[in-house]
Chimera marker file (.cmm) of the C-alpha trace (Angstrom):
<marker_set name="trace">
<marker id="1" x="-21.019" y="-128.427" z="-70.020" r="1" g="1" b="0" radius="0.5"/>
<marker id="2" x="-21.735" y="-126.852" z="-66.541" r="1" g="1" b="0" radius="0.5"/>
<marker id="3" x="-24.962" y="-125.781" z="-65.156" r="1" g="1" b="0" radius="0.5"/>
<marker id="4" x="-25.235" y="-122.351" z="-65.099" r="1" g="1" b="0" radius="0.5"/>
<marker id="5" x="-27.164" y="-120.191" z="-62.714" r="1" g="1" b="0" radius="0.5"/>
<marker id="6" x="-27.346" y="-116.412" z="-61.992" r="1" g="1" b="0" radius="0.5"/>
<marker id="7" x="-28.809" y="-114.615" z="-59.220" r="1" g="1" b="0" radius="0.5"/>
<marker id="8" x="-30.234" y="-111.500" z="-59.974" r="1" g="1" b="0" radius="0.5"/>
<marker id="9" x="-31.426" y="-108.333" z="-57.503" r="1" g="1" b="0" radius="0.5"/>
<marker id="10" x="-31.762" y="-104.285" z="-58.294" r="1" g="1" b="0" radius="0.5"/>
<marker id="11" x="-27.929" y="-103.410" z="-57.963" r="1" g="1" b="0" radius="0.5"/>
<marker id="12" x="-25.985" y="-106.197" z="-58.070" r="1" g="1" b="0" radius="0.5"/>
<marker id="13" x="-24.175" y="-105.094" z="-54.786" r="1" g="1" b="0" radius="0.5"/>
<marker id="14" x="-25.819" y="-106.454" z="-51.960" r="1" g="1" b="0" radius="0.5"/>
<marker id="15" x="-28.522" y="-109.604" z="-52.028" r="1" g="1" b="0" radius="0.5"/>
<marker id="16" x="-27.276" y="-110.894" z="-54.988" r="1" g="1" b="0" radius="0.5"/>
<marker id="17" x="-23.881" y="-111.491" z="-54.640" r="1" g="1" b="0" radius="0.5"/>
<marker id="18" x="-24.683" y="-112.863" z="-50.970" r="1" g="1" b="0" radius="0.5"/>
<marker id="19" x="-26.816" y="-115.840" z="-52.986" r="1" g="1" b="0" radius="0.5"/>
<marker id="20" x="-24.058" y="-115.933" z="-55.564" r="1" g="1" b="0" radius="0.5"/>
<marker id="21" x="-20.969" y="-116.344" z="-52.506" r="1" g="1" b="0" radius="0.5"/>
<marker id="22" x="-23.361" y="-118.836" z="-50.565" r="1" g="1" b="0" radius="0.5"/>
<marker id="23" x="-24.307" y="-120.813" z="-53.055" r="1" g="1" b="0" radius="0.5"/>
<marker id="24" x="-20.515" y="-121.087" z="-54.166" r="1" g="1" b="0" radius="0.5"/>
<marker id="25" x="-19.958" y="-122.711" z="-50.513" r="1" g="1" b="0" radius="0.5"/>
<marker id="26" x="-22.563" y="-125.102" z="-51.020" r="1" g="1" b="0" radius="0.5"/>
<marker id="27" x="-21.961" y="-126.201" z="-54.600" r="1" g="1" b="0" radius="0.5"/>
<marker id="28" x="-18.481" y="-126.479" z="-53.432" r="1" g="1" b="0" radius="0.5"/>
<marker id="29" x="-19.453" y="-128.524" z="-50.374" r="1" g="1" b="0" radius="0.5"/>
<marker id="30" x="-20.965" y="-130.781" z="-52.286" r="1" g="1" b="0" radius="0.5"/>
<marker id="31" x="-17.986" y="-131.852" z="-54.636" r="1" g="1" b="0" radius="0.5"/>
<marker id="32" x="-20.114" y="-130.479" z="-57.794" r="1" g="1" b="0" radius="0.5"/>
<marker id="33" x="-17.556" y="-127.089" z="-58.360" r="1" g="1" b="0" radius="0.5"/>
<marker id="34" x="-16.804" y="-128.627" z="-61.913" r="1" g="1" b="0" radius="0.5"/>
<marker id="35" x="-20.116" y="-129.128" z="-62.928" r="1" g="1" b="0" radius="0.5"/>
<marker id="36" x="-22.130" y="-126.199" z="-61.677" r="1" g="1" b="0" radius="0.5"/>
<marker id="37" x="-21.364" y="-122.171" z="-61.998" r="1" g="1" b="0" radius="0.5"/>
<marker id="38" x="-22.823" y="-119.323" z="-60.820" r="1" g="1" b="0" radius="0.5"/>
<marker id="39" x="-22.426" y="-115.488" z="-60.842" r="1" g="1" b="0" radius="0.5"/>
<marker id="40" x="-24.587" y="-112.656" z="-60.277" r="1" g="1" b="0" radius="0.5"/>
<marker id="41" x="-26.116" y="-109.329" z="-62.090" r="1" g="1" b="0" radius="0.5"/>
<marker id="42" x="-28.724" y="-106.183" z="-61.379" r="1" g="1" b="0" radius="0.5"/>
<marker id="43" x="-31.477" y="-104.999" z="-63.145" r="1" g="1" b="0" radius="0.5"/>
<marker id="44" x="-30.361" y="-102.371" z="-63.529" r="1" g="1" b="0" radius="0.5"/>
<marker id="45" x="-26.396" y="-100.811" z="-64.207" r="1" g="1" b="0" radius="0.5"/>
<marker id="46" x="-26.420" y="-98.044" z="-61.472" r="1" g="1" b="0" radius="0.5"/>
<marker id="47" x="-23.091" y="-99.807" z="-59.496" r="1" g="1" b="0" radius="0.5"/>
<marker id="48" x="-21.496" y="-101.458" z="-62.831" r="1" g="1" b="0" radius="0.5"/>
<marker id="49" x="-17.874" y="-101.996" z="-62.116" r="1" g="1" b="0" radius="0.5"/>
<marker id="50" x="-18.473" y="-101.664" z="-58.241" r="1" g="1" b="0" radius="0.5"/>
<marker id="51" x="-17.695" y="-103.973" z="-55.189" r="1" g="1" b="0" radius="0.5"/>
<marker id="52" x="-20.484" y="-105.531" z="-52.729" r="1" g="1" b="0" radius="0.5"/>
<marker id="53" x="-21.471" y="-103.056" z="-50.669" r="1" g="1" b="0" radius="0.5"/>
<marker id="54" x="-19.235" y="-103.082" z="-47.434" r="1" g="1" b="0" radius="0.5"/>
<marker id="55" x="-21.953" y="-104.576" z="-45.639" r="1" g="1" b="0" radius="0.5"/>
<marker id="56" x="-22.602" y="-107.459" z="-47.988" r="1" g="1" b="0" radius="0.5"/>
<marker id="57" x="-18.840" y="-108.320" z="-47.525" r="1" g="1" b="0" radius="0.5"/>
<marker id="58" x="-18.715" y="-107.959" z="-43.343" r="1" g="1" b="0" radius="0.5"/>
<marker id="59" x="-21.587" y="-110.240" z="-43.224" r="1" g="1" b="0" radius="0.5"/>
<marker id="60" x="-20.333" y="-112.437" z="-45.710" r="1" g="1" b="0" radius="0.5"/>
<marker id="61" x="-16.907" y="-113.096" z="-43.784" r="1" g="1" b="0" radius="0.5"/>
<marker id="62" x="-18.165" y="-113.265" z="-40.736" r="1" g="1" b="0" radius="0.5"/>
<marker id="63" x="-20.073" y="-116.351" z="-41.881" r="1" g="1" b="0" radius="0.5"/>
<marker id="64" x="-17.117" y="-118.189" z="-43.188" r="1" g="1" b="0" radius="0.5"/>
<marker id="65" x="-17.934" y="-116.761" z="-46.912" r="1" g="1" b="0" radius="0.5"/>
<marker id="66" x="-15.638" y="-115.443" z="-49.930" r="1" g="1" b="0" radius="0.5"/>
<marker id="67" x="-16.299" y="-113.153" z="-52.537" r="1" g="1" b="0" radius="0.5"/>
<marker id="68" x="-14.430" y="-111.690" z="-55.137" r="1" g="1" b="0" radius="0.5"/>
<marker id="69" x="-17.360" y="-109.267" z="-56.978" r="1" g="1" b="0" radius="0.5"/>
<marker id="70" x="-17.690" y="-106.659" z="-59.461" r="1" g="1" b="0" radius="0.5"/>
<marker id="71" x="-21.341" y="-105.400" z="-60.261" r="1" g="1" b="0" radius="0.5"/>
<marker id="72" x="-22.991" y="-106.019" z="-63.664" r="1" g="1" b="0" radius="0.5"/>
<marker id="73" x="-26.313" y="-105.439" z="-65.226" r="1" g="1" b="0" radius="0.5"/>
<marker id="74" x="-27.973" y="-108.111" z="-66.480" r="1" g="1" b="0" radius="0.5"/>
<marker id="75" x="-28.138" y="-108.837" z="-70.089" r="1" g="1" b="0" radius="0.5"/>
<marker id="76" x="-31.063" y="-110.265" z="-72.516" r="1" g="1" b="0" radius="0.5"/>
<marker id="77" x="-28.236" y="-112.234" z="-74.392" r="1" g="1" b="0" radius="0.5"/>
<marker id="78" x="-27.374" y="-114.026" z="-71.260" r="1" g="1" b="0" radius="0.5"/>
<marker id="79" x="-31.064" y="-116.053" z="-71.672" r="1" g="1" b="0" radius="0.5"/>
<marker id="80" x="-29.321" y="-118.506" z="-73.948" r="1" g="1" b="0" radius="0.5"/>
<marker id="81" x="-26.322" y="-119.467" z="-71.865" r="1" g="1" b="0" radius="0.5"/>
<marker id="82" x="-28.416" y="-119.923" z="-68.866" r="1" g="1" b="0" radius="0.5"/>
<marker id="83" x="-29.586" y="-122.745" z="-67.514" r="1" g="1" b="0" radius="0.5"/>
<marker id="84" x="-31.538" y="-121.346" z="-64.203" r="1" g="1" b="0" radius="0.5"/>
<marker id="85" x="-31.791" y="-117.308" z="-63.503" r="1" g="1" b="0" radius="0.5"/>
<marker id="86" x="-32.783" y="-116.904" z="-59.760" r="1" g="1" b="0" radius="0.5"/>
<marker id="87" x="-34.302" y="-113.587" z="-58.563" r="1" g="1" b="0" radius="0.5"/>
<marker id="88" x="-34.120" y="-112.101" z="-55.252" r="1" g="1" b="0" radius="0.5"/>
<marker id="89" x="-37.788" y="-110.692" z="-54.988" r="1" g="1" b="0" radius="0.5"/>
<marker id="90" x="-40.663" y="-110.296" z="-56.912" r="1" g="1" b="0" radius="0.5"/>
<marker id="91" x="-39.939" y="-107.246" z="-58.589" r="1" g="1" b="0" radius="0.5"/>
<marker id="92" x="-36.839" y="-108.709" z="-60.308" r="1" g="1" b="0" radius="0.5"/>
<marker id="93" x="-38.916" y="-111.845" z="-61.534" r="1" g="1" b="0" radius="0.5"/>
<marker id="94" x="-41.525" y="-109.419" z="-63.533" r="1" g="1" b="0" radius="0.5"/>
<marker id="95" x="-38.367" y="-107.358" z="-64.860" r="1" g="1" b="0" radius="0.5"/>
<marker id="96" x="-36.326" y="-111.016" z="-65.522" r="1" g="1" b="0" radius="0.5"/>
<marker id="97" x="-39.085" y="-112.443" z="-67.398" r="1" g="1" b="0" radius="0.5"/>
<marker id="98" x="-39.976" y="-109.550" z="-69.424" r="1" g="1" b="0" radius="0.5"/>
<marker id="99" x="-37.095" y="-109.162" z="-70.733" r="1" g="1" b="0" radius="0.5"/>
<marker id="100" x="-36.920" y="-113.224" z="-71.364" r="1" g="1" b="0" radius="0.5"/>
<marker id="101" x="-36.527" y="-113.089" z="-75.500" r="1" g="1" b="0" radius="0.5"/>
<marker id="102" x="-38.738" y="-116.623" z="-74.797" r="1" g="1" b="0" radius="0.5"/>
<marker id="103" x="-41.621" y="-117.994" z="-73.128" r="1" g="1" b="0" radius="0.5"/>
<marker id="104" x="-39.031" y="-121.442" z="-72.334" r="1" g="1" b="0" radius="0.5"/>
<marker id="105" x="-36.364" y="-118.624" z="-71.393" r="1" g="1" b="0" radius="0.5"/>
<marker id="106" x="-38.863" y="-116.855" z="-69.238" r="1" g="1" b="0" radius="0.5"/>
<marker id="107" x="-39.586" y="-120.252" z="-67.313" r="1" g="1" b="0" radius="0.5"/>
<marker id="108" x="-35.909" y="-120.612" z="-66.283" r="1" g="1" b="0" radius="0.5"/>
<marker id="109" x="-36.604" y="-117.126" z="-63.876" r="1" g="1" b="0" radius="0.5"/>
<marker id="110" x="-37.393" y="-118.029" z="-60.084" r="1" g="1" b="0" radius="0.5"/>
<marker id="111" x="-37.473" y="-116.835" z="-56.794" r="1" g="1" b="0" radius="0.5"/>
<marker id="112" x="-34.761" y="-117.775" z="-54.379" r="1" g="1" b="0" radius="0.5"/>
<marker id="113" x="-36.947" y="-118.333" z="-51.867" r="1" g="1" b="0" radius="0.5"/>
<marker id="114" x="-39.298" y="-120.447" z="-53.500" r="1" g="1" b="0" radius="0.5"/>
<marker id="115" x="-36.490" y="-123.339" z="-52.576" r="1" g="1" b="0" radius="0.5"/>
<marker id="116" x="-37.244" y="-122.552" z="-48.879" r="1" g="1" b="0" radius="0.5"/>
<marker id="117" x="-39.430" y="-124.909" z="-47.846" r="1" g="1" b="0" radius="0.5"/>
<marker id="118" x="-40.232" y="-122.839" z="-44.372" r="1" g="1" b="0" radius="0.5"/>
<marker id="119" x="-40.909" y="-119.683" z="-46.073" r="1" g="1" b="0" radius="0.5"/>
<marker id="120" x="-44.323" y="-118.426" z="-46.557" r="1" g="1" b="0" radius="0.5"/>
<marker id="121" x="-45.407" y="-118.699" z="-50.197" r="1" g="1" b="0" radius="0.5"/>
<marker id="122" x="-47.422" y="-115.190" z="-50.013" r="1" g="1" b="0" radius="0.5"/>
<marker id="123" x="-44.088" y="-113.684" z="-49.366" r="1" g="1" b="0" radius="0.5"/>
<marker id="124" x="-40.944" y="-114.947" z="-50.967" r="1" g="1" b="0" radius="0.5"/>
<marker id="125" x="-39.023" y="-111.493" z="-51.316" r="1" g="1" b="0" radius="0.5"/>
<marker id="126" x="-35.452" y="-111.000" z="-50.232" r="1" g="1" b="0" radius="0.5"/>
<marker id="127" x="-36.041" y="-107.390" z="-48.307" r="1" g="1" b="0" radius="0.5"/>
<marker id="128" x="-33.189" y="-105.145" z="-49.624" r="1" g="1" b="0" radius="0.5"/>
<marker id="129" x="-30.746" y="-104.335" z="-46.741" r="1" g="1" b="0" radius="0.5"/>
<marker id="130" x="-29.432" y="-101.423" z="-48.535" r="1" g="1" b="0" radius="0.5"/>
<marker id="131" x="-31.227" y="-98.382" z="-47.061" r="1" g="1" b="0" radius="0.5"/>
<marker id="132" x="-31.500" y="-100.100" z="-43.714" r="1" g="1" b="0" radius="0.5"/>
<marker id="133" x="-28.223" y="-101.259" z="-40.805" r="1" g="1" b="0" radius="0.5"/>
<marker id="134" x="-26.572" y="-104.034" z="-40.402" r="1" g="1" b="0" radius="0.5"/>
<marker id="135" x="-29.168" y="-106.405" z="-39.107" r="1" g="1" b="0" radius="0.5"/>
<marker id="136" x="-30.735" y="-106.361" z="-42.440" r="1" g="1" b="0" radius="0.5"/>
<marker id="137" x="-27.695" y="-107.688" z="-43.900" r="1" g="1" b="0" radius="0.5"/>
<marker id="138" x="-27.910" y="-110.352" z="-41.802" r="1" g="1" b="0" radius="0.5"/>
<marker id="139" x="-31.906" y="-111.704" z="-42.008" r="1" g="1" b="0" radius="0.5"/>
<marker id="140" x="-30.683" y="-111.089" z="-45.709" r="1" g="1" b="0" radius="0.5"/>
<marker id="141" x="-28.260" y="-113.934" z="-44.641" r="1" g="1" b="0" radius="0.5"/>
<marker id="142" x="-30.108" y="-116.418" z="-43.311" r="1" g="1" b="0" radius="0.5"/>
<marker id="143" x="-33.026" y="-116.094" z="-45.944" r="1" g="1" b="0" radius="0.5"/>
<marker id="144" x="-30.789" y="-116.748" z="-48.606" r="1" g="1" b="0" radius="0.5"/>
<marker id="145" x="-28.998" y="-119.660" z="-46.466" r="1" g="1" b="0" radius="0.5"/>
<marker id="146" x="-32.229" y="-121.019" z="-45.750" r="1" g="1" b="0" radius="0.5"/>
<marker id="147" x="-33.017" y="-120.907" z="-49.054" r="1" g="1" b="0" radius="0.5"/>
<marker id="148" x="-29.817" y="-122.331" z="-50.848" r="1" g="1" b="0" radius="0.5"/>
<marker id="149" x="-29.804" y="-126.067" z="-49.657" r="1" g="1" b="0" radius="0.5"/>
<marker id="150" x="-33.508" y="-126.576" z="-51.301" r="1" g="1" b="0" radius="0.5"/>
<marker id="151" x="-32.162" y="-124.720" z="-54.302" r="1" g="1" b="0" radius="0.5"/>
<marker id="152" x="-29.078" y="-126.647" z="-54.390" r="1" g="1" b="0" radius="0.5"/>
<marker id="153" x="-31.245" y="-129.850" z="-54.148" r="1" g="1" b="0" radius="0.5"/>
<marker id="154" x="-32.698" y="-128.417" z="-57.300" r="1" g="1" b="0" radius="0.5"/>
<marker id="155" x="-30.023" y="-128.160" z="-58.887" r="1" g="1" b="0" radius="0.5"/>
<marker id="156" x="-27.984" y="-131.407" z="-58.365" r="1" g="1" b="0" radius="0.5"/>
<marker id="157" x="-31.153" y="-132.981" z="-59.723" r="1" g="1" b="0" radius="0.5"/>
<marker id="158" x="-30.599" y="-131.442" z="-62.809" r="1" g="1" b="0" radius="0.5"/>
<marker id="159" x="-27.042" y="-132.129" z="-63.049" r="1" g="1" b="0" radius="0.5"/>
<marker id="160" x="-27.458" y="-135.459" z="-62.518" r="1" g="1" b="0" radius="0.5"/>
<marker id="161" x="-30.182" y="-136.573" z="-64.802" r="1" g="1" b="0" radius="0.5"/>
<marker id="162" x="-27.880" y="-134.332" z="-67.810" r="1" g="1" b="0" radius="0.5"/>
<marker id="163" x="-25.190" y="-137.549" z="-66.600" r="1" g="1" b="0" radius="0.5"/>
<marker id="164" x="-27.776" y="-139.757" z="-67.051" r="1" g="1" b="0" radius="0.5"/>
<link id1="1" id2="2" r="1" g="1" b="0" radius="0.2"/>
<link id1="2" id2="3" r="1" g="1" b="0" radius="0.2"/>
<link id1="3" id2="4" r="1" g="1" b="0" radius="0.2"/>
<link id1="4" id2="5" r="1" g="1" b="0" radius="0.2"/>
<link id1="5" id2="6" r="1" g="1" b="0" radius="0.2"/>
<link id1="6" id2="7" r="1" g="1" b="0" radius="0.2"/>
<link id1="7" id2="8" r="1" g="1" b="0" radius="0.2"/>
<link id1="8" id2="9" r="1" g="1" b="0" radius="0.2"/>
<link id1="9" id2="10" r="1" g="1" b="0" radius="0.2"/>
<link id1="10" id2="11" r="1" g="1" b="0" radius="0.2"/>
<link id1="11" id2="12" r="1" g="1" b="0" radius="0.2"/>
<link id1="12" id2="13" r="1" g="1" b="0" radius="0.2"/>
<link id1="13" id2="14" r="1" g="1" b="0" radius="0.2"/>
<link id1="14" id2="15" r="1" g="1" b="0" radius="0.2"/>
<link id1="15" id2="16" r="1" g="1" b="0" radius="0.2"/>
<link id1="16" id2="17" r="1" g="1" b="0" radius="0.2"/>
<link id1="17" id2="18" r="1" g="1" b="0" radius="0.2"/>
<link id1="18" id2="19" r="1" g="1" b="0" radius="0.2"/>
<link id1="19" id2="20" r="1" g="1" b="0" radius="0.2"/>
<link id1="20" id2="21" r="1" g="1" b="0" radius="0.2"/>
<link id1="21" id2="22" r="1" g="1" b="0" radius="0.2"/>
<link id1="22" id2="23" r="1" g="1" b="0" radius="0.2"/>
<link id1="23" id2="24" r="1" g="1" b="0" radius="0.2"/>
<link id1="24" id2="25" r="1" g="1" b="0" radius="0.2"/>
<link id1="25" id2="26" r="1" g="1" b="0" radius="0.2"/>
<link id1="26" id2="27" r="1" g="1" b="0" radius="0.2"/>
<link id1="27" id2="28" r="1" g="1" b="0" radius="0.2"/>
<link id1="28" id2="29" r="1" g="1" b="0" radius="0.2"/>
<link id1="29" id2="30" r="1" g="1" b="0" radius="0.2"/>
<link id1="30" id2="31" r="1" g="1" b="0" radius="0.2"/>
<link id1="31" id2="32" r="1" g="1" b="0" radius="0.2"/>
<link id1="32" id2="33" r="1" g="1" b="0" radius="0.2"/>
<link id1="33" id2="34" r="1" g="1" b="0" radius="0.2"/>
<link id1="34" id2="35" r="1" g="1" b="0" radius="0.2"/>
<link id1="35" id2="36" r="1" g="1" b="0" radius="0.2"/>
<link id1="36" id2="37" r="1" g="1" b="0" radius="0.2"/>
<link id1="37" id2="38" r="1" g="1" b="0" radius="0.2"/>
<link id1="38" id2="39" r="1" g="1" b="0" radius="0.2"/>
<link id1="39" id2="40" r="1" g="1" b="0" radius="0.2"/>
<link id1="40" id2="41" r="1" g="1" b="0" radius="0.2"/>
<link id1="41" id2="42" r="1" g="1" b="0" radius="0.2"/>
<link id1="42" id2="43" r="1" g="1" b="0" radius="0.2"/>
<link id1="43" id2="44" r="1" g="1" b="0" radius="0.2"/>
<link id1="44" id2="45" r="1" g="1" b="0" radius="0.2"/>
<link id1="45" id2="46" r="1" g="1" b="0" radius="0.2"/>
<link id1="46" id2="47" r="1" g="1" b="0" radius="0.2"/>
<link id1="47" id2="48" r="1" g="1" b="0" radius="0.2"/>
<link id1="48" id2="49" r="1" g="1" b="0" radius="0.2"/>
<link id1="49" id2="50" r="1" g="1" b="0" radius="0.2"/>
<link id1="50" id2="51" r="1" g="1" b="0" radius="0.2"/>
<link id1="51" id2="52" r="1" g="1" b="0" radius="0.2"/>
<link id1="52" id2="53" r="1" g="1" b="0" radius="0.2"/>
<link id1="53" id2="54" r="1" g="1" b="0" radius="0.2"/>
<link id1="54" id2="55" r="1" g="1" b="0" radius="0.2"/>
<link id1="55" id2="56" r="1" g="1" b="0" radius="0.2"/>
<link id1="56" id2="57" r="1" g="1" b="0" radius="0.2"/>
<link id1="57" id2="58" r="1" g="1" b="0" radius="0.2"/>
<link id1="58" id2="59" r="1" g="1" b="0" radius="0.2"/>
<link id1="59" id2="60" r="1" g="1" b="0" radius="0.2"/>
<link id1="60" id2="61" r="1" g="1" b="0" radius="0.2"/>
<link id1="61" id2="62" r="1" g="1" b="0" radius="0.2"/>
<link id1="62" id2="63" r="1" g="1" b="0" radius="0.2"/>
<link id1="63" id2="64" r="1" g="1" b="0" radius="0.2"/>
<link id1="64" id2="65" r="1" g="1" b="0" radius="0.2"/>
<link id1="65" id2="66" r="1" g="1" b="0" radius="0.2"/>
<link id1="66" id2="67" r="1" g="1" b="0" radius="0.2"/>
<link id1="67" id2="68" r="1" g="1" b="0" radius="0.2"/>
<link id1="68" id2="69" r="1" g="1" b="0" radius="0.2"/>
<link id1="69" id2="70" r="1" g="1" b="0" radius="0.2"/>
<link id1="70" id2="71" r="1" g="1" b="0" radius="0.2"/>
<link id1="71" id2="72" r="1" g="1" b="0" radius="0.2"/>
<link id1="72" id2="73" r="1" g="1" b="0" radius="0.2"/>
<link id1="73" id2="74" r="1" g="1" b="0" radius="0.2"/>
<link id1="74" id2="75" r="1" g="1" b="0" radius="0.2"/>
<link id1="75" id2="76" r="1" g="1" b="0" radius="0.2"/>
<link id1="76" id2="77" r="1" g="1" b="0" radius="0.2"/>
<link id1="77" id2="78" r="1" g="1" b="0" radius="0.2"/>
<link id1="78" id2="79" r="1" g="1" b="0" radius="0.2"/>
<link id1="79" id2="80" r="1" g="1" b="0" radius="0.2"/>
<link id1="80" id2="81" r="1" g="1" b="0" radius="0.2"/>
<link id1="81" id2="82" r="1" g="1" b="0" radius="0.2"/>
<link id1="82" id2="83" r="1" g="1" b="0" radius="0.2"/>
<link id1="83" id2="84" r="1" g="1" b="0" radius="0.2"/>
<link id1="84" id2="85" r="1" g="1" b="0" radius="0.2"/>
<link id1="85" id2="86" r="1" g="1" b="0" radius="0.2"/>
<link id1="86" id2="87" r="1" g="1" b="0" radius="0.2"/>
<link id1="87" id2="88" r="1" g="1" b="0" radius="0.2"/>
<link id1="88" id2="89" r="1" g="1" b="0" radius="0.2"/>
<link id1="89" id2="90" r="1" g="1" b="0" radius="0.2"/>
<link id1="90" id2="91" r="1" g="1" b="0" radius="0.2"/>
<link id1="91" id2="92" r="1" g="1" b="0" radius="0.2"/>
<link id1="92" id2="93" r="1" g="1" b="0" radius="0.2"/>
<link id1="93" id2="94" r="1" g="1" b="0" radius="0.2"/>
<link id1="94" id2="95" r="1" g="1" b="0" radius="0.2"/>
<link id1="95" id2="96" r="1" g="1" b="0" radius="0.2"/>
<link id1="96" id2="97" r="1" g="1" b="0" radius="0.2"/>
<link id1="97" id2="98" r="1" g="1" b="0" radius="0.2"/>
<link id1="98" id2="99" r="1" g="1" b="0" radius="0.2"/>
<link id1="99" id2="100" r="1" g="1" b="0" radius="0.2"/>
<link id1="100" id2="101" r="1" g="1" b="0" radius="0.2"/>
<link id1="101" id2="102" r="1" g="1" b="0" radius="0.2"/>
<link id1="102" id2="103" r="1" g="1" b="0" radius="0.2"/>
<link id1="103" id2="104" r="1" g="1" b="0" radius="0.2"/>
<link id1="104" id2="105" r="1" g="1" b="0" radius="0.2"/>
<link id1="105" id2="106" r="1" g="1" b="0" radius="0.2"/>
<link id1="106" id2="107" r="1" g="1" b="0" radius="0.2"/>
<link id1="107" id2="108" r="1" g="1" b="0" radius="0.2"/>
<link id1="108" id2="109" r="1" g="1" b="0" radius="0.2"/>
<link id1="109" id2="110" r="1" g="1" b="0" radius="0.2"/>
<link id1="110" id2="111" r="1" g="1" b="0" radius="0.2"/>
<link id1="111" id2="112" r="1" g="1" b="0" radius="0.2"/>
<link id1="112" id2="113" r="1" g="1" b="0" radius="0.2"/>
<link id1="113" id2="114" r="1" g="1" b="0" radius="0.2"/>
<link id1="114" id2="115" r="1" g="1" b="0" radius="0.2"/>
<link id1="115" id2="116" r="1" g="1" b="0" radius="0.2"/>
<link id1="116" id2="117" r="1" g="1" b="0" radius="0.2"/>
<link id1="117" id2="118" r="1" g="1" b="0" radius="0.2"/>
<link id1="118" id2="119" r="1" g="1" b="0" radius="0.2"/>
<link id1="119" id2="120" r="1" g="1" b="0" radius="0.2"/>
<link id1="120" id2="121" r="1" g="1" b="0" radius="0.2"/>
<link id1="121" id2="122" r="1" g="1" b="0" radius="0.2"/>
<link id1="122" id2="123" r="1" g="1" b="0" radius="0.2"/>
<link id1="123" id2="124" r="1" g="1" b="0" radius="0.2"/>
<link id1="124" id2="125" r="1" g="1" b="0" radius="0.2"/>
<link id1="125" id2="126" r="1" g="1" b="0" radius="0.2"/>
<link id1="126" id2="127" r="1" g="1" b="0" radius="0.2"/>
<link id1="127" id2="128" r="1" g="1" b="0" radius="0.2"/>
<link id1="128" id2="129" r="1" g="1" b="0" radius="0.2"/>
<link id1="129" id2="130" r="1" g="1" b="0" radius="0.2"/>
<link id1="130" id2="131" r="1" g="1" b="0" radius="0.2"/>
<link id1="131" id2="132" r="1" g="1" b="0" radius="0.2"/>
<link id1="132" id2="133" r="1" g="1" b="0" radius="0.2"/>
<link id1="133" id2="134" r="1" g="1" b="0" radius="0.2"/>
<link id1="134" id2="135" r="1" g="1" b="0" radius="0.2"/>
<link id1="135" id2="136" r="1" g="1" b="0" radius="0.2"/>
<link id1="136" id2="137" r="1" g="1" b="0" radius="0.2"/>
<link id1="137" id2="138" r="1" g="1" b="0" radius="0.2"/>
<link id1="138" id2="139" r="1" g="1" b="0" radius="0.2"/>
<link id1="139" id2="140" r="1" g="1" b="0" radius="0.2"/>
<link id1="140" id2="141" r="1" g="1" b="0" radius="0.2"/>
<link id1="141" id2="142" r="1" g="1" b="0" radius="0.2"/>
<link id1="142" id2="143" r="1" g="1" b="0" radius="0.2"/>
<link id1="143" id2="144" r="1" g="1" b="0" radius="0.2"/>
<link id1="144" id2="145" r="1" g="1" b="0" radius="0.2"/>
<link id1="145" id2="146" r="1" g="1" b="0" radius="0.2"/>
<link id1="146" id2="147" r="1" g="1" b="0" radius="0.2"/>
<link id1="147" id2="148" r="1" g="1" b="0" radius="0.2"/>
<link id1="148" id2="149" r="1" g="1" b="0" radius="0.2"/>
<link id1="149" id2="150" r="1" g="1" b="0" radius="0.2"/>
<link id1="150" id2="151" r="1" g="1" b="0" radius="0.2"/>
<link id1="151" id2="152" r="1" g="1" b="0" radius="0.2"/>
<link id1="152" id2="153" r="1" g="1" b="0" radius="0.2"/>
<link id1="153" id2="154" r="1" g="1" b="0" radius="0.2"/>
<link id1="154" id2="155" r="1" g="1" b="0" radius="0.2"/>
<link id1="155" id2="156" r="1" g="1" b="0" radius="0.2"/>
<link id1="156" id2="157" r="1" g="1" b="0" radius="0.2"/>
<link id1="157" id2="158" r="1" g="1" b="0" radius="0.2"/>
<link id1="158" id2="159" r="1" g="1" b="0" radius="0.2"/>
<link id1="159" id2="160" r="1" g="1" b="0" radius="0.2"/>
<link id1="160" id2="161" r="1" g="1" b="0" radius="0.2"/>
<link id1="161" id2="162" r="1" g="1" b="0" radius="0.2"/>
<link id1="162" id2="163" r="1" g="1" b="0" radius="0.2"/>
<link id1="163" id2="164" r="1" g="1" b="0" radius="0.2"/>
</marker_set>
């Protein structure tokens, strides 16, 4: 059974499906495509049935990434089918984990950028590029680069002691 992670931000059209398309690369880099998935949702259903925001998707492919996206909002029933729920700043992490049917299911909600080991631990949000230009697509890019090879570490280590 694969892994299962989720990134989560407000709309599901910008900072989320960035994580979700870079974390793809890496989990495909790493020979571990069979074993691990991940998607991506919003808090909230505002763009359901949408495409990344243009933005998201320029950035994206200018950095070597895919995606193939259509916004969702994030469901309590998805709790149980997930193994790790990653949130893209605080704000998301209070929603994520009140809405966590458990206390075991609220423990699988984290920050992305708690896997960064360079970023400060006061402030671990993902800014949302949304209302801002294109530059804040792409800091929204490296934070969530920076971020994925720690969280990737994470999550091999997981995989591999369910093998064991």
């Amino acid at each position: 059974m694969a892994y299962r992670v989720c990134f989560v931000c407000t709309g599901n059209i910008c900072r989320s499906p960035m994580a979700e398309a870079v974390f793809h690369a890496r989990v495909a880099d790493a020979g571990l495509d069979d074993l691990v998935e991940a998607d991506s949702a919003g808090t909230g259903g505002w763009h359901e049935g949408e495409g990344a925001d243009p933005r998201t998707v320029a950035v994206l492919a200018e950095n070597g990434y895919d995606l193939d996206h259509t916004a969702r909002q994030f469901q309590q029933s998805w709790f149980s089918r997930l193994d790790l729920i990653v949130a893209l700043d605080a704000g998301h992490l209070r929603a994520l984990r009140r809405l966590a049917p458990t206390e075991r299911d609220a423990a699988k909600v984290r920050l992305l950028r708690s896997y960064d080991p360079a970023a400060d631990g006061d402030d671990l949000d993902v800014p949302d590029p949304y209302y801002g230009g294109q530059d804040g697509f792409e800091e929204c890019l490296e934070m969530v680069e920076a971020a994925s090879t720690g969280l990737l570490a994470a999550v091999r280590e997981q995989v591999e002691g369910r093998a064991a």
